[in-house]
C-alpha positions as CSV (number, residue, x, y, z in Angstrom):
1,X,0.0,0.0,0.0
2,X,1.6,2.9,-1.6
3,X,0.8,7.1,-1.0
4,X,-0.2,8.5,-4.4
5,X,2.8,10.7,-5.2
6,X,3.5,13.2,-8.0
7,X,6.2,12.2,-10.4
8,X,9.1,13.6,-8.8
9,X,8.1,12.4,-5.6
10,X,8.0,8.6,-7.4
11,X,11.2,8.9,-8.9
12,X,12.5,9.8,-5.6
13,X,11.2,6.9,-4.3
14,X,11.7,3.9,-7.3
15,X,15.2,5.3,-6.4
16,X,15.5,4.2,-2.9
17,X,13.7,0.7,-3.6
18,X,15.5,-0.2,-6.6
19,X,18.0,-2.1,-4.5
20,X,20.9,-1.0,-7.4
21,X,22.6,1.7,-5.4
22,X,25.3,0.8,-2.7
23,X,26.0,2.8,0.4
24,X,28.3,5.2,-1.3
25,X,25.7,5.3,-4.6
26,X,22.8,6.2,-2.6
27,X,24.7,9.2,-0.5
28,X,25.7,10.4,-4.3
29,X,22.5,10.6,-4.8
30,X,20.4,12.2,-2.9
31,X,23.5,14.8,-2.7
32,X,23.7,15.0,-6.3
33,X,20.3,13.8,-8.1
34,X,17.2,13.7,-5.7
35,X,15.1,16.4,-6.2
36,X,14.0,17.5,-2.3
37,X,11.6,19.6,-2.0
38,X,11.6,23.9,-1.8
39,X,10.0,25.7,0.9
40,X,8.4,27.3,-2.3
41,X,7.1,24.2,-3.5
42,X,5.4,23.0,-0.9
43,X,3.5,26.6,-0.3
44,X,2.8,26.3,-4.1
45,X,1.0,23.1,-3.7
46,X,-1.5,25.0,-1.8
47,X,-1.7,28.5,-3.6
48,X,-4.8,27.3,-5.6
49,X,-2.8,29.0,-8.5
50,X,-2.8,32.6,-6.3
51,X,0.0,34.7,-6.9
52,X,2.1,33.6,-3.7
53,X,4.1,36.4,-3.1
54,X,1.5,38.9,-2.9
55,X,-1.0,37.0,-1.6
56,X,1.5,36.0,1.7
57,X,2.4,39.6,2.1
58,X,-1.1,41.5,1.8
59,X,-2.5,38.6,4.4
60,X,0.2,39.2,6.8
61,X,-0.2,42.9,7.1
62,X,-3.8,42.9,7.2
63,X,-3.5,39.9,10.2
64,X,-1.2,42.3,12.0
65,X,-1.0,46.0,10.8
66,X,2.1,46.6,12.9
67,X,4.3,44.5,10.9
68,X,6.8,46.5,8.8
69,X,5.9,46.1,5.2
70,X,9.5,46.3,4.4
71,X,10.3,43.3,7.2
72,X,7.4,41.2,5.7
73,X,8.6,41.5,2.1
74,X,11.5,40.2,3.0
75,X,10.5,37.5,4.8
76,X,8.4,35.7,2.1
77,X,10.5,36.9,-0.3
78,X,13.1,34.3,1.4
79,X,10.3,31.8,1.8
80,X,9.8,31.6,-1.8
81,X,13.6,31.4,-2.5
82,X,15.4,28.4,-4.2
83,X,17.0,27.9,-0.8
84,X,14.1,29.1,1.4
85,X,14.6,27.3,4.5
86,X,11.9,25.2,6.2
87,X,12.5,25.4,9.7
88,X,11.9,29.9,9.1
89,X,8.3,28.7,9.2
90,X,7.4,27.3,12.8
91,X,4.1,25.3,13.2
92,X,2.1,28.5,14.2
93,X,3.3,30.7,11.7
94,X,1.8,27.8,8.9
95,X,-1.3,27.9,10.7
96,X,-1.8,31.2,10.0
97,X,-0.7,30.7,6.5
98,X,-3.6,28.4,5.9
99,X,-6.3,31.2,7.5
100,X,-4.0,33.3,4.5
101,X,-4.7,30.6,1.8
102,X,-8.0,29.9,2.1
103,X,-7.6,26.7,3.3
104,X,-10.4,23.9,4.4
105,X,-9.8,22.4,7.9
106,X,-8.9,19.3,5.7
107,X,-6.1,21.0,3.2
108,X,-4.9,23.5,6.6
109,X,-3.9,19.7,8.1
110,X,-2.1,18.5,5.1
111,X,-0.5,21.9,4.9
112,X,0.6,22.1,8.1
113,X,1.6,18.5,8.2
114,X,4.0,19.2,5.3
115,X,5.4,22.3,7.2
116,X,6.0,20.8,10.2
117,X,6.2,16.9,10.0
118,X,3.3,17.2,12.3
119,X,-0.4,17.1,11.8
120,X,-2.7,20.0,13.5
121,X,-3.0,18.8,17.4
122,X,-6.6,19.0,18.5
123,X,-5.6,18.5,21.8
124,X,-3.2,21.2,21.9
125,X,-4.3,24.8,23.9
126,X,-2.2,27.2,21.6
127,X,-3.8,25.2,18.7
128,X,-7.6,24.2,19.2
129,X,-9.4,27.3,19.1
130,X,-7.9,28.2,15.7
131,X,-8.8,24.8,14.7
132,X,-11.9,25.8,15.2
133,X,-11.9,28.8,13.5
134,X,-10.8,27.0,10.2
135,X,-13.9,24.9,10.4
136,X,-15.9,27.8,10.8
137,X,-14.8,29.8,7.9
138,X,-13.5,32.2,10.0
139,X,-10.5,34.7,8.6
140,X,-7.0,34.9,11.2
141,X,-8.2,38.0,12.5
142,X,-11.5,36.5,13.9
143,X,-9.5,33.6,15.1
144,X,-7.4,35.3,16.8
145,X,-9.6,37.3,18.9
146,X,-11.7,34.2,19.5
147,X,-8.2,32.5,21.0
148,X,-8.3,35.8,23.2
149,X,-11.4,35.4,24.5
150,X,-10.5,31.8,25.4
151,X,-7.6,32.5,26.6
152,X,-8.6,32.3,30.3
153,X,-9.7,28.9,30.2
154,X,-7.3,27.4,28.5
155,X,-4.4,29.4,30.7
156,X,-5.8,26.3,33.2
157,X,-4.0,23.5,31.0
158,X,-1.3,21.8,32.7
159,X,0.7,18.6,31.0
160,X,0.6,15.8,32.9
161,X,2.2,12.5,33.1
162,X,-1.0,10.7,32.8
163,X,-1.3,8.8,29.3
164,X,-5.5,7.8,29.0
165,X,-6.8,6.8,26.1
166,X,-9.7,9.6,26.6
167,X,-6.9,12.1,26.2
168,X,-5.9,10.7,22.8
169,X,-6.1,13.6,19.8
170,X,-8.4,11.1,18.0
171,X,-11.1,11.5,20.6
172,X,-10.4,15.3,20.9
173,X,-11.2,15.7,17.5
174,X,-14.4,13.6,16.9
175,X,-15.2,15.9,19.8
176,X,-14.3,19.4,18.5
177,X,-15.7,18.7,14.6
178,X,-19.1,18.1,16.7
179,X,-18.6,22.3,17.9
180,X,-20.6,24.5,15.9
181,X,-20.9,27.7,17.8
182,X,-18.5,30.0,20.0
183,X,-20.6,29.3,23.3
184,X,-20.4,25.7,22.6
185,X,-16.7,25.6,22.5
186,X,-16.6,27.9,25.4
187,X,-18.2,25.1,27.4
188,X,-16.6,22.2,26.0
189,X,-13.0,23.7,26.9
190,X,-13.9,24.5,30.0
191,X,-15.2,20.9,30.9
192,X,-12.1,19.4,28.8
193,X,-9.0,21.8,30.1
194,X,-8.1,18.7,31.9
195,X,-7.8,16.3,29.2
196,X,-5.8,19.1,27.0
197,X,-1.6,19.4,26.7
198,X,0.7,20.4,24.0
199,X,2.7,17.1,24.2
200,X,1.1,14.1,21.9
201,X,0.1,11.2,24.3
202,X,0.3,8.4,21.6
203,X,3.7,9.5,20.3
204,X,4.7,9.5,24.2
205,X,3.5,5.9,25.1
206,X,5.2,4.8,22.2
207,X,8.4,6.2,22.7
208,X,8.5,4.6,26.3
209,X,7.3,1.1,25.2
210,X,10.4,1.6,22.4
211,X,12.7,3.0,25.0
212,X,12.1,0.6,27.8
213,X,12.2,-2.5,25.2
214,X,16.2,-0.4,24.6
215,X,16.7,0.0,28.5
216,X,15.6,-3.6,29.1
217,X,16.1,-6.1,26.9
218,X,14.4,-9.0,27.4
219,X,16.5,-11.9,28.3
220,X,14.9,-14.5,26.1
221,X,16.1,-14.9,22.8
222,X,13.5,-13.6,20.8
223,X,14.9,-10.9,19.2
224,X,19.0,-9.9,20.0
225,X,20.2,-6.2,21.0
226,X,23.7,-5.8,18.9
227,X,26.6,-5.0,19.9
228,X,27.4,-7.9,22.9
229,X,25.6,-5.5,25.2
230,X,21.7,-7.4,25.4
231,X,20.7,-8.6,28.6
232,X,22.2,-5.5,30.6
233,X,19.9,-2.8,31.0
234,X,21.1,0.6,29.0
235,X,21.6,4.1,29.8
236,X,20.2,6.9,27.6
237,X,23.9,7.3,26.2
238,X,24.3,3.6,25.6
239,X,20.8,4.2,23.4
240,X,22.3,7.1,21.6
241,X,25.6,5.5,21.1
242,X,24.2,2.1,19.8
243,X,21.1,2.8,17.9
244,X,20.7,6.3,17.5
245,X,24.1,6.7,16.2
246,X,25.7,9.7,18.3
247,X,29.1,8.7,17.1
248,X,28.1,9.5,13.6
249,X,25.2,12.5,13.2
250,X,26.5,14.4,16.8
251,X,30.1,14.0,16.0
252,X,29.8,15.7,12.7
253,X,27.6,18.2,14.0
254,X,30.4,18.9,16.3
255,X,32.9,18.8,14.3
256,X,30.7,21.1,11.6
257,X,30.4,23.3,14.8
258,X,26.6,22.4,14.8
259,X,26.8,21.4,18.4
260,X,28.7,22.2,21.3
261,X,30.6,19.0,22.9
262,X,31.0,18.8,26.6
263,X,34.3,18.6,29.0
264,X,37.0,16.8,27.0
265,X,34.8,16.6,23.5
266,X,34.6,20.2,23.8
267,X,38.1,21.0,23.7
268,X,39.1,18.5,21.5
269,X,36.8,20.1,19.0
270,X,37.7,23.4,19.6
271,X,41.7,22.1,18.5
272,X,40.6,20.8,15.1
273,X,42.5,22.4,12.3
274,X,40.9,23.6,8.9
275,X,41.1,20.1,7.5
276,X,39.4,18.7,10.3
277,X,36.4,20.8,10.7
278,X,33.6,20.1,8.5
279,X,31.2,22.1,6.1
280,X,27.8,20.4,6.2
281,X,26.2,20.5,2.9
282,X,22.6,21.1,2.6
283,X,21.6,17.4,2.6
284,X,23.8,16.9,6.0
285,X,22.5,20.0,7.6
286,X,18.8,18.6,6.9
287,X,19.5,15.0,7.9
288,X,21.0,15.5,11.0
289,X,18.8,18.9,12.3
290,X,17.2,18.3,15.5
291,X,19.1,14.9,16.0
292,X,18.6,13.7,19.7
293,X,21.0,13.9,22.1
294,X,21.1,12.4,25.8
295,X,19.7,15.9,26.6
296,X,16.6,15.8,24.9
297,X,15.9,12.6,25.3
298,X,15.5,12.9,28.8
299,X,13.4,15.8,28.7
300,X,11.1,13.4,26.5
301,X,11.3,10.6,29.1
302,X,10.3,12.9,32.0
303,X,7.7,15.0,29.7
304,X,9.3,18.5,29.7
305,X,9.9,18.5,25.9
306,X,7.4,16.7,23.3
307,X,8.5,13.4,21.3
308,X,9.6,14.5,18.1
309,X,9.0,12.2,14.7
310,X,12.6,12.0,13.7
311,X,13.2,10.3,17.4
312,X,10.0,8.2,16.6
313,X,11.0,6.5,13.8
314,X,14.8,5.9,14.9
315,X,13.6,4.6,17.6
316,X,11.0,2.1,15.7
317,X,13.6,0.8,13.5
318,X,15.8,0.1,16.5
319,X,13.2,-2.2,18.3
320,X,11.5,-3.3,15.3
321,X,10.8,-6.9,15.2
322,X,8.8,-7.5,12.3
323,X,4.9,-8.4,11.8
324,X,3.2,-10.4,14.7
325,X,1.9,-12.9,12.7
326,X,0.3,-14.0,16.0
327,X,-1.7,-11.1,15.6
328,X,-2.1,-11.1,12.2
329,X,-4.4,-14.2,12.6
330,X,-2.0,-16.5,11.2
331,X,-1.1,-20.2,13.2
332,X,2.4,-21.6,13.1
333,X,3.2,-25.2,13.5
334,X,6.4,-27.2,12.8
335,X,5.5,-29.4,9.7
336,X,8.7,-30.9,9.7
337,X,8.5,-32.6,13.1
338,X,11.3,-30.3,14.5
339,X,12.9,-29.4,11.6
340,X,13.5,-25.8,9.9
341,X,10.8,-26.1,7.4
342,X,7.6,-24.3,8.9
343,X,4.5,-23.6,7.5
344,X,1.5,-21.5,8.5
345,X,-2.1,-21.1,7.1
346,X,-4.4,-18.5,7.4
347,X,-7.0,-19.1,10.6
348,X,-10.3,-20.3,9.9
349,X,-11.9,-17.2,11.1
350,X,-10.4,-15.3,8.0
351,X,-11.9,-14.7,4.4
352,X,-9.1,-16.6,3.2
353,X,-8.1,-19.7,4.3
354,X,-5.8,-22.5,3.3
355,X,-2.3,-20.8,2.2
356,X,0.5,-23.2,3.2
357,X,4.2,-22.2,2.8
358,X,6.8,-24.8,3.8
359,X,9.6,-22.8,3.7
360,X,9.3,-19.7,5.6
361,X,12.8,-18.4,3.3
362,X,10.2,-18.4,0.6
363,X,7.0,-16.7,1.4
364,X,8.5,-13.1,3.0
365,X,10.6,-11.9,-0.1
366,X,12.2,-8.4,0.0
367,X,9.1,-6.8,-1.1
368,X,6.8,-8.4,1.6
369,X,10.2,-7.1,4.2
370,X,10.1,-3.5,3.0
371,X,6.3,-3.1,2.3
372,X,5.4,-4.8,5.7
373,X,8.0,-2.1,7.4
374,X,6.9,0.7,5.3
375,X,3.0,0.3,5.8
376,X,3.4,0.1,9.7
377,X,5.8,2.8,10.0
378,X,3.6,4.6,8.3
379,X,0.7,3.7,10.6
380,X,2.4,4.2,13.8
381,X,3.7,7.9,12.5
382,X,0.1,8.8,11.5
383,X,-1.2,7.7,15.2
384,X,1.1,9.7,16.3
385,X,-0.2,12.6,14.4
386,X,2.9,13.0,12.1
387,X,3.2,13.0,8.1
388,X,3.9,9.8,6.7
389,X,7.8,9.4,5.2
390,X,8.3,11.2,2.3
391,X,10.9,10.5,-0.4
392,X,11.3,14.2,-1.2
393,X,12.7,14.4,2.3
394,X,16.4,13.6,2.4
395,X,16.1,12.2,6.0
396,X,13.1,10.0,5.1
397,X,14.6,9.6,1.8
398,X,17.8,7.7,3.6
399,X,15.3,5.7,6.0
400,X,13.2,4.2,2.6
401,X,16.5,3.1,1.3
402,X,17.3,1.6,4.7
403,X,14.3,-0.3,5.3
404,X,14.4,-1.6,1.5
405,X,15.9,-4.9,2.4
406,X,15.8,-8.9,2.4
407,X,15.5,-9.1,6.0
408,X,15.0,-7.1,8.9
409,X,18.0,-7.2,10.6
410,X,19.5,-6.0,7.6
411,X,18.6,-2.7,8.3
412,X,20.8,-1.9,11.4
413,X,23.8,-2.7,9.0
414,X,21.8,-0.4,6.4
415,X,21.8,2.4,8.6
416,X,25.2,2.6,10.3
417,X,26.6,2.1,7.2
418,X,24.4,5.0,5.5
419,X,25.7,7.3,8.3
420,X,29.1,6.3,8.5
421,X,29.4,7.2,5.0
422,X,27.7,10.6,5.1
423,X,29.2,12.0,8.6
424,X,31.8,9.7,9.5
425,X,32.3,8.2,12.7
426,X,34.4,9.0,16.0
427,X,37.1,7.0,16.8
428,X,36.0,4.6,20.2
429,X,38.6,5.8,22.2
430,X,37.2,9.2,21.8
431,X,33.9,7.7,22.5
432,X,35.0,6.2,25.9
433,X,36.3,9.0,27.0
């Protein structure tokens, strides 16, 4: 089950399934060859063939006549840029983009979700009201002083540490499309401040089922942790340094001068010479922006900072152990008496029954691997509340043509070798230190 793409965006993508490039081919490319997408494209996409650039300005200034016309000029002039940078647009500025575009509640998601990686958070206080607003038809200005007016209530939201399933932004919303006036909503937020936060509850229960599976291993042998540490239970560095591949993406950030080391790694990097220190190209500035360090991902265990997707899906790959096929209604049985040939048929309760496959090598080939990886990433990501990957995004671009494999636990391999070859890697005995 493939997203419909536009032909750049399927290019992109036969690209990183073709299983033809190598490591080193696949870095050349998506340097060299993948079109990524502008910051210009992707407001484009939603102009409804308006001219952009006047459109963005004369919005802006009406929204907030304060504004220097000179200062706002500027500004989307950059946005529409061949190297207009993404991150100049935070999630609330797109929001109000949408009220400028005309958007429908349905297009102002898929905008904003293309801005930000994230989807519009129902459950969110700084983001609800105008939510509302954009199913009303209302313009920015109206939104905005409807947000004011709200204001008071929702100044009672307080995050908690309490994951409920009544909290989850799916329930939220069923709840807010039902809204249809201002005194309605009024009463609703008021009887639901409680169940309200800016961080996403699904992404958080999954991060800590993916990060205790990390700081725990199980001690059976059903799936192994790499590296001849399993069984002991990890630190946040261990997790960093083993799976999320600190040694590679934070090393070159340091050494790019991205990132401030610590102690010892902060001197040593302040000593590299010209040759040493690196210039991060465009791709390796996008790949590795945001990239979690042992900071962050603390504040995401303990709640002071929201998961982010990038952390999400590292983290998926790193505990992923395939389909349950448990789950998946399928029973399993040893037709060879305690041999290696097994072979499974579809349970009785199913549409479609009697499959057999003796040889397990033979019914999962390297499409089943990727597509079966691909579809429930996909899934968990839009539970989450976050845009699916997209091959016109270098970062997701590398994780397609990681997860593009024969087998599952040839994706680890995939990966470090991937960012070994586009950051490097720091020598252990730096590491250890």
């Amino acid at each position: 089950m493939k997203l419909k793409m536009t032909e750049i965006s399927q290019a992109n993508y036969d690209a990183a399934v073709s299983d033809i490039l190598t490591i080193q081919d696949a870095v050349r490319y998506l340097e060299q060859e993948a079109k990524t997408r502008t910051l210009r494209s992707k407001l484009e996409k939603f102009s409804h063939g308006k001219d952009l650039r006047s459109v963005l300005v004369r919005g802006l200034l009406e929204n907030d006549p304060e504004r220097k016309k000179d200062s706002v000029e500027r500004r989307v002039r950059g946005w529409l840029s061949d190297g207009g940078n993404i991150r100049s647009i935070k999630k609330q500025d797109a929001i109000e983009l949408s009220f400028i575009l005309g958007l429908s509640i349905e297009e102002a998601d898929q905008f904003v979700s293309v801005i930000s990686e994230e989807a519009l958070h129902y459950r969110s206080p700084d983001e609800i009201v105008y939510i509302f607003a954009l199913k009303q038809g209302m313009s920015f200005k109206e939104a905005a002083g409807l947000n004011e007016r709200m204001k008071e209530i929702l100044s009672k939201v307080k995050e908690s540490g309490e994951v409920s399933e009544e909290n989850f932004t799916p329930v939220i919303r069923s709840e807010v499309a039902a809204l249809q006036t201002e005194e309605e909503l009024a009463d609703y937020l008021e009887h639901a401040v409680g169940r309200l936060g800016r961080y996403h509850n699904y992404a958080y229960q999954e991060f800590m089922d993916r990060l205790q599976m990390l700081e725990e291993p199980p001690s059976e042998d059903t799936w192994t942790v790499g590296s001849g540490i399993d069984k002991e239970r990890l630190t946040i560095r261990d997790i960093l340094r083993e799976y999320l591949f600190e040694g590679n993406v934070l090393y070159a950030r340091e050494r790019a001068g991205k990132k401030k080391g610590k102690g010892k790694e902060k001197e040593e990097d302040n000593q590299l010479t010209e040759e040493e220190k690196l210039v991060f190209t465009k791709i390796q500035d996008n790949v590795s922006a945001s990239w979690p360090d042992e900071s962050m991902l603390s504040k995401m265990k303990y709640r002071k900072a929201d998961v982010t997707r990038k952390v999400l899906i590292l983290l998926f790959l790193a505990t992923d152990e395939g389909m349950d096929w448990s789950e998946a209604g399928w029973d399993w049985s040893d037709s060879s008496g305690g041999g290696t040939s097994l072979s499974f048929e579809k349970a009785e309760n199913e549409e479609t029954t009697g499959y057999i496959y003796e040889d397990m090598d033979m019914c999962m080939t390297r499409d089943d691997v990727f597509e079966d990886l691909y579809v429930r990433l996909n899934y968990m990501l839009s539970l989450c509340g976050f845009a699916p990957l997209d091959p016109r995004s270098p970062f997701d671009w590398l994780i397609l043509y990681c997860i593009c494999v024969d087998d599952i636990l040839e994706v680890d391999v995939r990966m470090r070798g991937i960012f070994k070859e586009m950051f490097g890697e720091r020598e252990e005995s730096s590491c250890s230190s």
